[in-house]
Structures are given as structure tokens and as C-alpha cells.
Backbone as XML, in Angstrom:
<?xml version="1.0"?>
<chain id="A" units="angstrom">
  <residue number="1" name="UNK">
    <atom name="N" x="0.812" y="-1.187" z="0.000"/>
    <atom name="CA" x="0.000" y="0.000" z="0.000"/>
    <atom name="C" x="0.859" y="1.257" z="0.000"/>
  </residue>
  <residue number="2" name="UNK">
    <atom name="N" x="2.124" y="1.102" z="0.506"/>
    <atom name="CA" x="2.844" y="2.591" z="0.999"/>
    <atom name="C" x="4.081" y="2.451" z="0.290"/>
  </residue>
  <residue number="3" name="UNK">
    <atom name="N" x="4.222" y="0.946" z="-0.431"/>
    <atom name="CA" x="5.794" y="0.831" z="-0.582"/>
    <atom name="C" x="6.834" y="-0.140" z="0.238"/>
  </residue>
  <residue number="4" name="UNK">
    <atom name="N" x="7.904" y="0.208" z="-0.247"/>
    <atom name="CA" x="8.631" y="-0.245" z="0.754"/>
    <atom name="C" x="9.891" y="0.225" z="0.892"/>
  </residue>
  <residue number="5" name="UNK">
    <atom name="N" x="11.080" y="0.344" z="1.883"/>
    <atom name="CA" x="11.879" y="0.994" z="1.496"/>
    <atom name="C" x="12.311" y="2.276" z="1.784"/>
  </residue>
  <residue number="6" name="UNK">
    <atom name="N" x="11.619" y="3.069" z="2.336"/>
    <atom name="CA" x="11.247" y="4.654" z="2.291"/>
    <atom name="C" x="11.908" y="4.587" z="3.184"/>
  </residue>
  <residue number="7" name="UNK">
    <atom name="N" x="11.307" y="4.425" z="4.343"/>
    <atom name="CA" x="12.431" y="4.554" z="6.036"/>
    <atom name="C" x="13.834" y="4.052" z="6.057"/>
  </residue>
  <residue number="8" name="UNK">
    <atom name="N" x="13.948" y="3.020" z="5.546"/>
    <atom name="CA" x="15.145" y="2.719" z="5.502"/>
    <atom name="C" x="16.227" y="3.641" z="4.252"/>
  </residue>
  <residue number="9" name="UNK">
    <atom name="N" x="15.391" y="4.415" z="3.241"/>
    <atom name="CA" x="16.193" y="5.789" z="2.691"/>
    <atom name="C" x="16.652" y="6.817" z="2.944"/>
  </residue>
  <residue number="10" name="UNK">
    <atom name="N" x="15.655" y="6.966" z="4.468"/>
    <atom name="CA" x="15.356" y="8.684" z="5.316"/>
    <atom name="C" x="16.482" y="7.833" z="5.554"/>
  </residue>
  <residue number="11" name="UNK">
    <atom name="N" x="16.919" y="6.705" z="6.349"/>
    <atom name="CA" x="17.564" y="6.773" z="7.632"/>
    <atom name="C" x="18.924" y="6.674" z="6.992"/>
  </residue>
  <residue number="12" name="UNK">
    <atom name="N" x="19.113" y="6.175" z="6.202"/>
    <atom name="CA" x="20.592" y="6.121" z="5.256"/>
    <atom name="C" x="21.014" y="7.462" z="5.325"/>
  </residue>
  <residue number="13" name="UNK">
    <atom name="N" x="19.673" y="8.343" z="4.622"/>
    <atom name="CA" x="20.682" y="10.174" z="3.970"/>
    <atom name="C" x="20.611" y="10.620" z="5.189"/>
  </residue>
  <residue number="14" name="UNK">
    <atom name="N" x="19.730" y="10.652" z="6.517"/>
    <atom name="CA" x="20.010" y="10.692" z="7.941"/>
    <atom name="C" x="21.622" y="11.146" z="8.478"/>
  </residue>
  <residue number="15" name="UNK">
    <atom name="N" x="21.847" y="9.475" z="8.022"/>
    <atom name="CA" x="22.769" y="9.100" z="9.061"/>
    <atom name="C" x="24.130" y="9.678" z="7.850"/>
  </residue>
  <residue number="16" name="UNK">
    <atom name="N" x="23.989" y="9.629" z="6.802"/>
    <atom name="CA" x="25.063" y="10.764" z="6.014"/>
    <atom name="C" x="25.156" y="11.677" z="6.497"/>
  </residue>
  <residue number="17" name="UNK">
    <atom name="N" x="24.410" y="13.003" z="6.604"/>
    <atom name="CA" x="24.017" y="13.985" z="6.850"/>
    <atom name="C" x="24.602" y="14.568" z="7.621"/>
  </residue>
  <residue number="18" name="UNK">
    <atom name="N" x="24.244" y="13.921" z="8.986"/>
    <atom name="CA" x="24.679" y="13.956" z="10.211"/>
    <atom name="C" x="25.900" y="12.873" z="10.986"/>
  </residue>
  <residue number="19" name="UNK">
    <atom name="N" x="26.092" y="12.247" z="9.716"/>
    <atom name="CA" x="27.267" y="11.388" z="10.764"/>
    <atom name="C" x="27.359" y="10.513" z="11.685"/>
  </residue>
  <residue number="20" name="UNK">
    <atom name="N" x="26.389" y="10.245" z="12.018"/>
    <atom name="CA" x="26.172" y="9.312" z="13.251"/>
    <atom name="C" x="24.862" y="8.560" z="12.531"/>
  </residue>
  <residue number="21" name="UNK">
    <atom name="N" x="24.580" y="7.057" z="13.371"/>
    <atom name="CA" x="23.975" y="6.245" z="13.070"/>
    <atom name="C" x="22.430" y="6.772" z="12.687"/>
  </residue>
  <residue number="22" name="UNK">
    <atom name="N" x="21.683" y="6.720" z="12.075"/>
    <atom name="CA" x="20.174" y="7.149" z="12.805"/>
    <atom name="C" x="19.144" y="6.208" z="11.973"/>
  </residue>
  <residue number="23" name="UNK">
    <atom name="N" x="19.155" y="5.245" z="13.088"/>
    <atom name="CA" x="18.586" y="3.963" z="12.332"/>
    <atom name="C" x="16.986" y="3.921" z="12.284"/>
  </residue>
  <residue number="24" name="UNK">
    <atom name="N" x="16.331" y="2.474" z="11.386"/>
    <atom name="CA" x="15.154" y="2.683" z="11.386"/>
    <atom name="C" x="14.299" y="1.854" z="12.763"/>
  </residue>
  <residue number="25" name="UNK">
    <atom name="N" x="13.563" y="2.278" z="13.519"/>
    <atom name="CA" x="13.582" y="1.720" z="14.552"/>
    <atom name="C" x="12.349" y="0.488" z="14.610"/>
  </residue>
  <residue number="26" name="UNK">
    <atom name="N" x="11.898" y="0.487" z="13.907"/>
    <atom name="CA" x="10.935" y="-0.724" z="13.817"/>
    <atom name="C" x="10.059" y="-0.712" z="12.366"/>
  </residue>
  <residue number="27" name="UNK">
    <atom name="N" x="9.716" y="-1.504" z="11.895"/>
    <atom name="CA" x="8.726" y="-1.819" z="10.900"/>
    <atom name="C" x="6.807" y="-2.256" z="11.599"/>
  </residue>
  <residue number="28" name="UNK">
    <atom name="N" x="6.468" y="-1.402" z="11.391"/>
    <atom name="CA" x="4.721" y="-1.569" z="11.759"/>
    <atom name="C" x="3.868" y="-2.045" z="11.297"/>
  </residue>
  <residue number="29" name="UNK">
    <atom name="N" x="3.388" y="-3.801" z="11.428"/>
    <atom name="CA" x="2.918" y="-4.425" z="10.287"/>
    <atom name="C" x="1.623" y="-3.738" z="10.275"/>
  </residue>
  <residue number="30" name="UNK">
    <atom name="N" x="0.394" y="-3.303" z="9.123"/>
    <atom name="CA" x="-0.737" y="-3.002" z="9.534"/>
    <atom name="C" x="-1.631" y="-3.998" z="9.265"/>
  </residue>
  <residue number="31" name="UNK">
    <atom name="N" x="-2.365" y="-3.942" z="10.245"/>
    <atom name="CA" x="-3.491" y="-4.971" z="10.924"/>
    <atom name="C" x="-5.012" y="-4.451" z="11.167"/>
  </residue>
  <residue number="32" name="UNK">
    <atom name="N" x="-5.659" y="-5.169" z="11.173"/>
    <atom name="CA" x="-7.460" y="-4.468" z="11.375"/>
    <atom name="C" x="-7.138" y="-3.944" z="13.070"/>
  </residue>
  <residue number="33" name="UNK">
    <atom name="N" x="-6.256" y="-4.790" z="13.650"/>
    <atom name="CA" x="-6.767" y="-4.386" z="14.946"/>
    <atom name="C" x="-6.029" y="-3.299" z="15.581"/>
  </residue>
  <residue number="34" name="UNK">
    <atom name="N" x="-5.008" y="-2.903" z="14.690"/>
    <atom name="CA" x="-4.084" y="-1.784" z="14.918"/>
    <atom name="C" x="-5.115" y="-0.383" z="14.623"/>
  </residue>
  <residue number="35" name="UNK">
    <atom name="N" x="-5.765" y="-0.446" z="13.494"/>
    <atom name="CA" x="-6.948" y="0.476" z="13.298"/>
    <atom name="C" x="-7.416" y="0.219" z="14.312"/>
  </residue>
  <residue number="36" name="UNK">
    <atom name="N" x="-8.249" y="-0.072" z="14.534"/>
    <atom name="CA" x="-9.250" y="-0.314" z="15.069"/>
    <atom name="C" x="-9.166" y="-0.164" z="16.678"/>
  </residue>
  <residue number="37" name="UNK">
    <atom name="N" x="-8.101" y="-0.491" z="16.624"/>
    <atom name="CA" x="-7.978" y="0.008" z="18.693"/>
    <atom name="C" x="-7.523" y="1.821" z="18.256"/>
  </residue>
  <residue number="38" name="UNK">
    <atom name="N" x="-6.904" y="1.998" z="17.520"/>
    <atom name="CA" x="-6.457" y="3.419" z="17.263"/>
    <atom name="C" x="-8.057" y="4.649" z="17.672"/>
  </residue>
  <residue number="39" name="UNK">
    <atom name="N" x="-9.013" y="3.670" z="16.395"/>
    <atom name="CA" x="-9.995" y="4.459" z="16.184"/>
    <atom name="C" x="-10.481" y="4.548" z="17.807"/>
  </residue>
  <residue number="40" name="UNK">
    <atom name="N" x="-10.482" y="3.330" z="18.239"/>
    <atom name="CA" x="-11.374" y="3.339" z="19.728"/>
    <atom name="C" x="-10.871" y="4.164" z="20.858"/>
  </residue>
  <residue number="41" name="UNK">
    <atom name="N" x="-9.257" y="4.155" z="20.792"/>
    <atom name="CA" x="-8.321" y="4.664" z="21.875"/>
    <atom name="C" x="-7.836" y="3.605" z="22.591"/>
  </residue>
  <residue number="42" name="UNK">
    <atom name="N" x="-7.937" y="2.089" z="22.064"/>
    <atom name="CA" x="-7.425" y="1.507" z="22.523"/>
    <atom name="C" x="-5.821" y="0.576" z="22.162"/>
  </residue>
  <residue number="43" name="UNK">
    <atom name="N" x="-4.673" y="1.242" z="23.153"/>
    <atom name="CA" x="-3.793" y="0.466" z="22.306"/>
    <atom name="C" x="-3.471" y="-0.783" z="21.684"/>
  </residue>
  <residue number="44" name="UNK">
    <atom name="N" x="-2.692" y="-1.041" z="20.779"/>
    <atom name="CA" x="-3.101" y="-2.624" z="20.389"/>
    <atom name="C" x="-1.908" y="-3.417" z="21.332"/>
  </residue>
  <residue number="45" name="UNK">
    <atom name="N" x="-1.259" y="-2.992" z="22.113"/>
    <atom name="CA" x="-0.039" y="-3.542" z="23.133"/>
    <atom name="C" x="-1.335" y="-4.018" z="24.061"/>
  </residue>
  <residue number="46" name="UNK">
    <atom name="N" x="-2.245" y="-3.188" z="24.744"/>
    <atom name="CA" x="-3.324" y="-4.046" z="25.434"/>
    <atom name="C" x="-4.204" y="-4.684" z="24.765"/>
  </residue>
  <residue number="47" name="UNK">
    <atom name="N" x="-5.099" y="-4.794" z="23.901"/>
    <atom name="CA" x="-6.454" y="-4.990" z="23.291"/>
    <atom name="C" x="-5.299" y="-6.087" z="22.716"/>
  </residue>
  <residue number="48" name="UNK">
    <atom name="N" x="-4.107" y="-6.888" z="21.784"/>
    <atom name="CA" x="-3.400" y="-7.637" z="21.658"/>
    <atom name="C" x="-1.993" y="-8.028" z="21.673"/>
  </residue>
  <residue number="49" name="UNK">
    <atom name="N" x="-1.768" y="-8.220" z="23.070"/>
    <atom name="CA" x="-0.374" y="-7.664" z="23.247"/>
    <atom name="C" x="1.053" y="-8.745" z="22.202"/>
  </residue>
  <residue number="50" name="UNK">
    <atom name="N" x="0.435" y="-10.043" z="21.484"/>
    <atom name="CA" x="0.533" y="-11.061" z="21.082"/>
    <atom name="C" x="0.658" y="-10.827" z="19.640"/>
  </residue>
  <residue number="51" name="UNK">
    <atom name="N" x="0.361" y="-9.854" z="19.510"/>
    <atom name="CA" x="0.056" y="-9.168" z="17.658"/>
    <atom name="C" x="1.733" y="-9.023" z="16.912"/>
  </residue>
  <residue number="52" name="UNK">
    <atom name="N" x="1.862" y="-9.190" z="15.576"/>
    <atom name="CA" x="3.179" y="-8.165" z="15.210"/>
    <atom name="C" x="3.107" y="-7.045" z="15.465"/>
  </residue>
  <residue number="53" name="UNK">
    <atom name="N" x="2.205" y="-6.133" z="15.075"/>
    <atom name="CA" x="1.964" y="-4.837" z="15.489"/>
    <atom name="C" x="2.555" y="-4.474" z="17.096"/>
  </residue>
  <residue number="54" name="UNK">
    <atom name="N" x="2.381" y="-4.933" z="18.116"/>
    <atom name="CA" x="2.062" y="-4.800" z="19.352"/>
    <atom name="C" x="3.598" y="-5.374" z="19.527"/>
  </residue>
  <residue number="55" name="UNK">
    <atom name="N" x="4.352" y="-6.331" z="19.124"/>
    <atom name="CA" x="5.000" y="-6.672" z="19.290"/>
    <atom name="C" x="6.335" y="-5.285" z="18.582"/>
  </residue>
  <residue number="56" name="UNK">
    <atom name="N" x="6.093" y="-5.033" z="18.018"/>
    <atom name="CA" x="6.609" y="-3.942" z="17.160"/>
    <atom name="C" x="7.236" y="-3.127" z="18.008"/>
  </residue>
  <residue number="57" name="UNK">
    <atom name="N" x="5.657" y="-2.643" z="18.639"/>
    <atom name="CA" x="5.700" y="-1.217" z="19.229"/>
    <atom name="C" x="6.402" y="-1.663" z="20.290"/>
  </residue>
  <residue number="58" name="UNK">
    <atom name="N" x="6.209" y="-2.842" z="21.447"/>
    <atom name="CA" x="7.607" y="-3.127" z="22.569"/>
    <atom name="C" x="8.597" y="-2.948" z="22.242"/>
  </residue>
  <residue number="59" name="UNK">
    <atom name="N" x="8.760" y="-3.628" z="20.837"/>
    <atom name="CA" x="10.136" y="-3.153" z="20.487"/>
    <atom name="C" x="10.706" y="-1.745" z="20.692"/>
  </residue>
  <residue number="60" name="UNK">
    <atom name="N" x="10.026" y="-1.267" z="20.099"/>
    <atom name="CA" x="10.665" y="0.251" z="19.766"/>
    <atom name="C" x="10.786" y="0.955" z="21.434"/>
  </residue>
  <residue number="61" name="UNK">
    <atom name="N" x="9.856" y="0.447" z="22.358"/>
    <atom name="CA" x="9.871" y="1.010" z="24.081"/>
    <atom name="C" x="11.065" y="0.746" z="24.609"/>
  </residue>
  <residue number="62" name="UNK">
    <atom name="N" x="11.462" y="-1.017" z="24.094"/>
    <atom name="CA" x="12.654" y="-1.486" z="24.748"/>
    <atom name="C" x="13.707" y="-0.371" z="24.584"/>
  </residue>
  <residue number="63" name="UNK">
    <atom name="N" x="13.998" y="-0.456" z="22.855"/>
    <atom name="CA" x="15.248" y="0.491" z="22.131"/>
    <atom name="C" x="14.988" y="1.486" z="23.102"/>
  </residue>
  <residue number="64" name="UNK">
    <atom name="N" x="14.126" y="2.427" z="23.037"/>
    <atom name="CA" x="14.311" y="3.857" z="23.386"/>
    <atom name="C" x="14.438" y="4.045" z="24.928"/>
  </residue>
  <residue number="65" name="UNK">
    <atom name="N" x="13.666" y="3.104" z="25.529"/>
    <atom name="CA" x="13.826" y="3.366" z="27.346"/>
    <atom name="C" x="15.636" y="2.775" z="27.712"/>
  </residue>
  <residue number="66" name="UNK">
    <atom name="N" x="16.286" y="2.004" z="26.643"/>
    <atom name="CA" x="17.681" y="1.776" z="27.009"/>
    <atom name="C" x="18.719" y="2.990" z="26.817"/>
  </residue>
  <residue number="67" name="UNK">
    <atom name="N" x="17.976" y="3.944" z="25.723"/>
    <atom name="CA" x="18.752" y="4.803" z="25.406"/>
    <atom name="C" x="18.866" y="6.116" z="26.306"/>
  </residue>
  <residue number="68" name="UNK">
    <atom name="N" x="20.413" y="6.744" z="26.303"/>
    <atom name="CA" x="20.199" y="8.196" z="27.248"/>
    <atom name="C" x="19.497" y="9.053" z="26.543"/>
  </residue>
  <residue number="69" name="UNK">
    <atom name="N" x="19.041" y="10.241" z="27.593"/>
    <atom name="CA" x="18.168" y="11.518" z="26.787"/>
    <atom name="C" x="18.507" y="12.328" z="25.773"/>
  </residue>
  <residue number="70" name="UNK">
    <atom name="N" x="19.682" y="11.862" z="25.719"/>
    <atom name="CA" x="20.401" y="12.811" z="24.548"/>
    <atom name="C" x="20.420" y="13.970" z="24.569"/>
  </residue>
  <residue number="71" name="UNK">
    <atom name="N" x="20.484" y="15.570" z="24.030"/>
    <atom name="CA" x="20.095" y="16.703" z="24.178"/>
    <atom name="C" x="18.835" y="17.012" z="25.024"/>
  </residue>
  <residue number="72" name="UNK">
    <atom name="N" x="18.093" y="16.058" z="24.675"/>
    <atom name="CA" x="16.378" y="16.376" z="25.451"/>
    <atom name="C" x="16.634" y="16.940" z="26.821"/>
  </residue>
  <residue number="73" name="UNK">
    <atom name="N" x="16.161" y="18.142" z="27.240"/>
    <atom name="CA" x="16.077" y="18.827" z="28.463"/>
    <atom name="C" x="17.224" y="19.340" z="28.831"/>
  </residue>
  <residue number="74" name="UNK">
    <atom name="N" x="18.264" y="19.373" z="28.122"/>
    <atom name="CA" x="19.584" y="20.151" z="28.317"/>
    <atom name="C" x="19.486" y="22.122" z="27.848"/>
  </residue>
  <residue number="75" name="UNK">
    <atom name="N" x="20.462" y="22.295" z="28.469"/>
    <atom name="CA" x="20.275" y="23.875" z="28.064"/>
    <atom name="C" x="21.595" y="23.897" z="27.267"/>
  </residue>
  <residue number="76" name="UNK">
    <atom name="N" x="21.186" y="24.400" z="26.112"/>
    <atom name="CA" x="22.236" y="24.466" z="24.948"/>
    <atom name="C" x="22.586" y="25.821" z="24.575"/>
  </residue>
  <residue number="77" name="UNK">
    <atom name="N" x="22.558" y="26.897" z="26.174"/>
    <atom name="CA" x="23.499" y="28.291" z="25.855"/>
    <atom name="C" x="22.902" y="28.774" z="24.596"/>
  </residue>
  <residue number="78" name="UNK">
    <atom name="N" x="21.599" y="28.905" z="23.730"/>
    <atom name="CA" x="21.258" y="29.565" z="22.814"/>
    <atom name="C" x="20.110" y="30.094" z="23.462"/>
  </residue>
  <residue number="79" name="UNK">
    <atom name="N" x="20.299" y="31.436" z="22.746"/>
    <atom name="CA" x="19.079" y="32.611" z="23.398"/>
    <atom name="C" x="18.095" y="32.905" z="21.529"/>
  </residue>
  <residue number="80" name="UNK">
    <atom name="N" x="16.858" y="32.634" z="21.887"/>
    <atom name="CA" x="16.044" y="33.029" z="20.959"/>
    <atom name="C" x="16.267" y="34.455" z="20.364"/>
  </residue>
  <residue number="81" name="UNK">
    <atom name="N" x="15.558" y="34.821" z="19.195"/>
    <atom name="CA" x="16.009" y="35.783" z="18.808"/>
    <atom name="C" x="15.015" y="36.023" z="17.257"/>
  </residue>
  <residue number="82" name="UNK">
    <atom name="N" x="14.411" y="37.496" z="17.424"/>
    <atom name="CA" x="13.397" y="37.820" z="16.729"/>
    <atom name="C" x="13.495" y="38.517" z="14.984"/>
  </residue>
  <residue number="83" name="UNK">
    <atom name="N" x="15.504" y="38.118" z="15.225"/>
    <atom name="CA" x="15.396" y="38.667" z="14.191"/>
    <atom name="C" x="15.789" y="37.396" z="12.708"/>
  </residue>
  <residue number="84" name="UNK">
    <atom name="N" x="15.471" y="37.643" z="11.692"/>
    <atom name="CA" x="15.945" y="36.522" z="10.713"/>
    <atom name="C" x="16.375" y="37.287" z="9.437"/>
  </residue>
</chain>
């Protein structure tokens, strides 16, 4: 439906770009029940925690809760500024 391929292109000219790794962090199979808990508000990690989908998305919790914050919440000594 979408292709294939695409993420794994961002993340290539990414990681050129910038030099450092910046990988693709999971593939999201789509499923009726991935809709379908979306539409409801229900995640599909609860409503099927057993799913690829669901299984996916742990994935990607594991990766990121191992990783440090990186810049996030640091003060990076730059002062805004109104002019351009």
C-alpha cells in the first residue's frame, strides 16, 4: 500500500548527513486491529499484546527506554532571537 523501502532511505541520507547512526527503529505491520484500537483509543499492546503490530511497538519502548536523553532537556546556551 505505501511501498517499501522509504524509512530505511530517510535513515541512510540521515545518518550521512549527520554522521552518526540514525537507524530505522521498527517496521509496523498493519493490521485491522491496529486500526481499530487506534480508532477506539485503545492500544493494540493491550487490546493484543501477542500481535506483530504490538510486538513492534515493545520493540521500539525497549530500544528507546535503554537509550540516554540525549540533548532532550539540556540547556544548549542559545538565546532566541526575533530577528531573521
Amino acid at each position: 500500500m505505501f511501498g517499501s523501502g522509504g524509512g530505511d532511505r530517510v535513515a541512510e541520507t540521515l545518518s550521512q548527513r549527520f554522521g552518526y547512526d540514525v537507524p530505522v527503529l521498527a517496521r509496523i505491520p498493519l493490521e485491522t486491529a491496529l486500526r481499530e484500537g487506534g480508532d477506539a483509543g485503545t492500544p493494540i499492546v493491550n487490546a493484543d499484546p501477542a500481535s506483530p503490530a504490538a510486538r513492534s511497538f515493545e520493540g521500539i519502548a525497549t530500544t528507546l527506554s535503554g537509550r540516554g536523553r540525549g540533548l532532550a532537556g539540556m540547556q544548549l546556551g542559545l538565546t532566541p532571537s526575533n530577528r531573521f
